[in-house]
Residue, then its C-alpha position, 0 to 999 in steps of 0.5 A: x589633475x587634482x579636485x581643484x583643477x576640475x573644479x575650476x573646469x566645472x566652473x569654466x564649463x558652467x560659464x559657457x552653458x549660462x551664455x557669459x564670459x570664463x576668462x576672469x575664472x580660468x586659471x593664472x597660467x591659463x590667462x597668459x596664453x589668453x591675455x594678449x587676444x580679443x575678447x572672443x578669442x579668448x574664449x575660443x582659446x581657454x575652450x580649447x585647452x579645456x577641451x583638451x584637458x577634459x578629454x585628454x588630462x582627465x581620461x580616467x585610467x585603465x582598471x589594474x585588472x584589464x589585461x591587454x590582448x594582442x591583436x586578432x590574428x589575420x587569416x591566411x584566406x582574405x575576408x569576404x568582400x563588403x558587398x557580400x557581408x549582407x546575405x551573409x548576415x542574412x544567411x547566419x541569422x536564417x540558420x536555425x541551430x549550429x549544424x545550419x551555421x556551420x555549413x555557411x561557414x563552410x561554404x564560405x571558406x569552399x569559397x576562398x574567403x573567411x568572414x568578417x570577425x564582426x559577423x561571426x566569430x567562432x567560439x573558443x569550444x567550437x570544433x566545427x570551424x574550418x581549420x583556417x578558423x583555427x588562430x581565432x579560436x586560439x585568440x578567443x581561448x586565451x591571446x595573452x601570450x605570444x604564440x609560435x605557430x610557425x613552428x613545427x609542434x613537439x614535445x619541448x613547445x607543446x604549452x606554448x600551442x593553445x588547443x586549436x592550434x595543437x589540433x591542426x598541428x596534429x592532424x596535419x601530421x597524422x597525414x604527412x607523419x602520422x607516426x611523429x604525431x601518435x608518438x606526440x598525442x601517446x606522450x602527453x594525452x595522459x596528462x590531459x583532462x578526459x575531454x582534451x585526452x578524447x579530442x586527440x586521441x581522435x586525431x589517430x582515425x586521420x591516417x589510422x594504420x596497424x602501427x597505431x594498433x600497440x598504443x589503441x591497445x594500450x587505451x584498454x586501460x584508460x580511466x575514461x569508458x569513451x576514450x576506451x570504447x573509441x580505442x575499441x571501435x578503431x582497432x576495429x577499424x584496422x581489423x583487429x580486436x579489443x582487450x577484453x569486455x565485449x564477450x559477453x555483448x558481442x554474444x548478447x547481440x548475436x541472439x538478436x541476429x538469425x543466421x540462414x542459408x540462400x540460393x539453391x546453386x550457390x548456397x551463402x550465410x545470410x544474416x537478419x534482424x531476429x523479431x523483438x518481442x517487446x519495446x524493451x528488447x528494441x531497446x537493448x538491440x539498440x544499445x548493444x549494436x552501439x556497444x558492439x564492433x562490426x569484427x567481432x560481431x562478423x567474428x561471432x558468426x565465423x565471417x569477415x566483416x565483407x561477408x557479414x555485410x554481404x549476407x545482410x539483409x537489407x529492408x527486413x527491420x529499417x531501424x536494425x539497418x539503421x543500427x547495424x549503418x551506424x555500428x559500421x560507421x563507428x567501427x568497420x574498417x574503410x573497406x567495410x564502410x565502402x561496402x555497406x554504402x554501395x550495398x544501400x545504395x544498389x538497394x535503392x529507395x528508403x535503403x540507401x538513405x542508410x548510406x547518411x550515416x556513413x557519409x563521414x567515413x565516405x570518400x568524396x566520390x562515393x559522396x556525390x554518388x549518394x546525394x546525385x542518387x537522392x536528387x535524381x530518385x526524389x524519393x526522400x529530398x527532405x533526407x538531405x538535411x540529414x547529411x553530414x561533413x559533406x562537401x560544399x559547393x558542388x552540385x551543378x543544375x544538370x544534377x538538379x535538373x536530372x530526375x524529378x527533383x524539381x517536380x517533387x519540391x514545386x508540389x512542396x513549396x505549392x502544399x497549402x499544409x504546413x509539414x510539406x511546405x517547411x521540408x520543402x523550405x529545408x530542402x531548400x536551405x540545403x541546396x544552398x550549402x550543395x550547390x554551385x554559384x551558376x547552380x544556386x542563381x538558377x535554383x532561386x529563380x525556379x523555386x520563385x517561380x514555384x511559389x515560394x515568395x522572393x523575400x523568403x529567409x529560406x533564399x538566405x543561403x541560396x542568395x549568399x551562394x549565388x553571390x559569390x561568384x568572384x575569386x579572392x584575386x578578383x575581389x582584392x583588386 
C-alpha cells in the first residue's frame, strides 16, 4: 500500500475520531461496496475494511536480519502440571545462586517432569541441567539448522550434533561403548577449542578402564595445562602413572607428610600431616596436595593407595584431611574413594563430613549412608548443603526422625541470633531437595510448629516438593 492509500486511511480515521461521517472520503473502489447500504451501514463496512487494511495490508514486514527459528523442541518427560507452576516459581525465585536452582531442576525431573520453558530455561553454557534438558540447550545455542538427534553420533555427522546434543551422545556411549566414543572424543577433541576439548575428554572418567590408558597418555602433550593435569589425575584413577613432571612435587609433598610406625604386636606405616611452620607453608601444602596424585604420592612412600589411606591418620590437621579428601577425590581410583569414605565415616563426628568431598565419586549406596549418618549424628546438619551430585527425593521421615536431627534444628529455627536461625533456614532449603513428597509434607508441619512462620520463602522447596505427589500418567489424565 503506497503513502497515498494511508494517507486516505488517516483521513478516514480522523472522520470517525471527530464523531462525523467518512464515506464521501473513502476511496472509488471502497464506496461501490458501500454505495447500495444505509447510511449507518456504510460506515460500519468502510470500518471493516479499514480495519482490515491497517492490520493486515499495512503490517510492516520483517527486518531482513531476523532470522526464523524452528520451534522448541518437546522433551521427552511431560511438563510440570499448571497447579504446581507456583511454587515452582516460588522455589526457583527463593534459590539464592545457581547450585540452589539446579537442585529444583533436579528434583523435578526426579519427579518425572520438566518445567515449563516460560518458568525456566537453561542456559545455552548450562552444564548443570539434567540430560533431558539437553535439545533445549542445543535450541538456546543455535536452532537455525535441522538437527538429527536420532541418529547414532559418528565421525561423518559429528557438526550436524550441537554441543549438548554431542554430550549426551558421548556419555551415553561411554556406558554402553566406551571404546567407539574414546575413539570419537581421541579424533575430533583436537580440532576443538581448550574448553569444548576439556568438557569431552571428561566424558572418559564415564566407564574409565585401562583400555583409555594409551590415549590419557598420549594427553601429556596436550597445549592445555588442565586438560594435562585431568589426564594425570585419570590415569591415576586407573593406577597408573603420568608422563613426567610430578617428581619433583610429588617429593615436595612427601617433606610435609611424617611417616611412623603403630602398634607393638602388628607393627603398621602410619602416615600424618607434618607440622607447618608458617602460613606460607600451609599454602604450598595446599597446592601441591591439588598438584599431586594419590598413586604417585602412595608410590613415594613405597605402598598402595589402600595402604597410604589405611595408615592415614585421621583428626590430626582437619584442613590436611580435607586436602588429602580432595586429592582423592580428583585422582584416587574408585576402590580408594570407597575406602577413605568408609574410613571417615567409621571415624564419625567432624571426620566424616570429609566424606562430602567425595560424594561425586560415591556410589548411591554409599550416598545415602553418609547423609543418614549426618541426620541421625546432628552433629553438623548445616553440612548438608555442602553436598554435591547427590540424588534427589529419597530421604523418608523415619530418617528424619531417627536421632536428634529434629531436636537440633527446632533450637535453630527458636535462636533469636542470626547465624544460627539462617543455617537452620538452609538446612531447611536442603530437606527440600533430600526428601520425599509424604517426607517433606510432614517436615513443613514440624519446623511450622517450631517456629519459623508458615509464609517463610525457605518452605519454597519444601512445599514444590510436597506437591508433587502425582505421576506424569496421572497428571496427563
Amino acid at each position: 500500500m503506497n503513502e497515498l492509500d494511508q494517507a486516505g486511511l488517516a483521513r478516514l480515521r480522523d472522520g470517525w475520531i471527530s464523531g462525523g461521517t467518512a464515506f464521501e472520503l473513502a476511496p472509488a473502489e471502497w464506496k461501490e461496496v458501500a454505495t447500495a447500504a444505509s447510511s449507518d451501514e456504510q460506515e460500519r463496512r468502510l470500518l471493516a475494511i479499514a480495519a482490515q487494511a491497517l492490520d493486515v495490508a499495512l503490517r510492516p514486514a520483517a527486518p531482513k536480519s531476523l532470522k526464523r527459528r524452528p520451534p522448541l523442541p518437546v522433551l521427552v518427560l511431560p511438563m510440570l502440571p499448571d497447579r504446581l507452576r507456583p511454587p515452582l516459581r516460588a522455589a526457583l525465585k527463593q534459590a539464592a545462586d545457581a547450585r540452589r536452582k539446579a537442585q529444583v531442576i533436579k528434583l523435578v525431573a526426579s519427579r518425572g517432569f520438566v518445567t515449563h520453558p516460560m518458568d525456566w530455561m537453561p542456559a545455552a553454557s548450562d552444564q548443570t541441567a539434567p540430560d533431558v534438558y539437553a535439545p533445549w540447550i542445543d535450541w538456546q545455542a543455535s536452532a537455525e539448522e535441522e538437527r538429527l538427534p536420532h541418529e547414532k553420533l559418528t565421525l561423518q555427522n559429528w557438526a550436524q550434533f550441537y554441543p549438548a546434543a554431542r554430550r549426551v551422545a558421548l556419555a551415553g556411549m561411554r556406558r554402553s561403548e566406551p571404546a567407539v566414543a574414546r575413539l570419537l572424543i581421541e579424533a575430533k577433541a583436537p580440532a576443538e577449542s581448550a574448553d569444548v576439548r576439556l568438557s569431552l575428554v571428561e566424558l572418559v572418567r564415564i566407564g574409565l578402564g585401562p583400555d583409555d590408558a594409551p590415549f590419557l597418555k598420549s594427553l601429556a602433550a596436550d597445549r592445555s595445562t588442565k586438560i594435562r593435569e585431568l589426564a594425570g589425575r585419570m590415569l591415576a584413577m586407573l593406577g597408573q602413572h603420568g608422563e613426567g613432571g610430578a617428581d619433583a612435587p610429588v617429593a615436595e609433598l612427601a617433606g610435609f607428610i611424617e611417616e611412623g610406625k603403630a602398634g607393638f604386636i602388628r607393627r603398621r606405616t602410619t602416615f600424618g600431616p607434618a607440622k607447618t611452620k608458617s602460613h606460607a607453608q600451609e599454602q604450598r601444602r595446599a597446592e601441591l596436595f591439588e598438584l599431586c596424585n594419590l598413586v604417585d604420592l602412595a608410590a613415594r612412600f613405597g605402598v598402595t593407595e589402600s595402604d597410604f589411606i589405611t595408615g592415614w591418620q585421621v583428626g590430626t590437621d582437619n584442613n590436611a584431611d580435607i586436602f588429602l579428601s580432595r586429592m582423592i577425590a580428583a585422582s584416587g581410583s574408585d576402590a580408594a574413594v570407597a575406602h577413605m569414605a568408609d574410613t571417615l565415616i567409621a571415624a564419625g563426628g567432624k571426620p566424616a563430613l570429609l566424606v562430602l568431598h567425595l560424594t561425586p565419586r560415591l556410589d548411591i549406596g554409599r550416598q545415602r549412608v553418609l547423609i543418614r549418618q549426618i541426620v541421625k549424628d546432628a552433629q553438623f546438619p548445616a553440612a548438608l548443603g555442602q553436598a554435591q551430585d547427590i540424588e534427589a527425593g529419597w530421604l523418608g521421615w523415619d530418617d528424619l526422625s531417627n536421632g536428634r536431627f529434629l531436636a537440633v534444628l527446632r533450637n535453630g529455627i527458636s535462636a533469636k541470633e542470626d547465624p544460627p536461625r539462617r543455617a537452620a533456614e538452609d538446612i531447611v532449603e536442603t530437606i527440600g531437595y533430600l526428601a520425599t513428597a509424604p517426607a517433606a509434607a510432614q517436615f513443613i508441619d514440624e519446623v511450622v510448629a517450631a517456629g519459623l512462620p508458615p509464609a517463610s520463602p525457605s518452605l519454597g522447596l519444601l512445599r514444590l516438593n510436597a506437591a508433587m505427589t502425582e505421576s506424569p500418567s496421572q497428571s496427563n489424565r
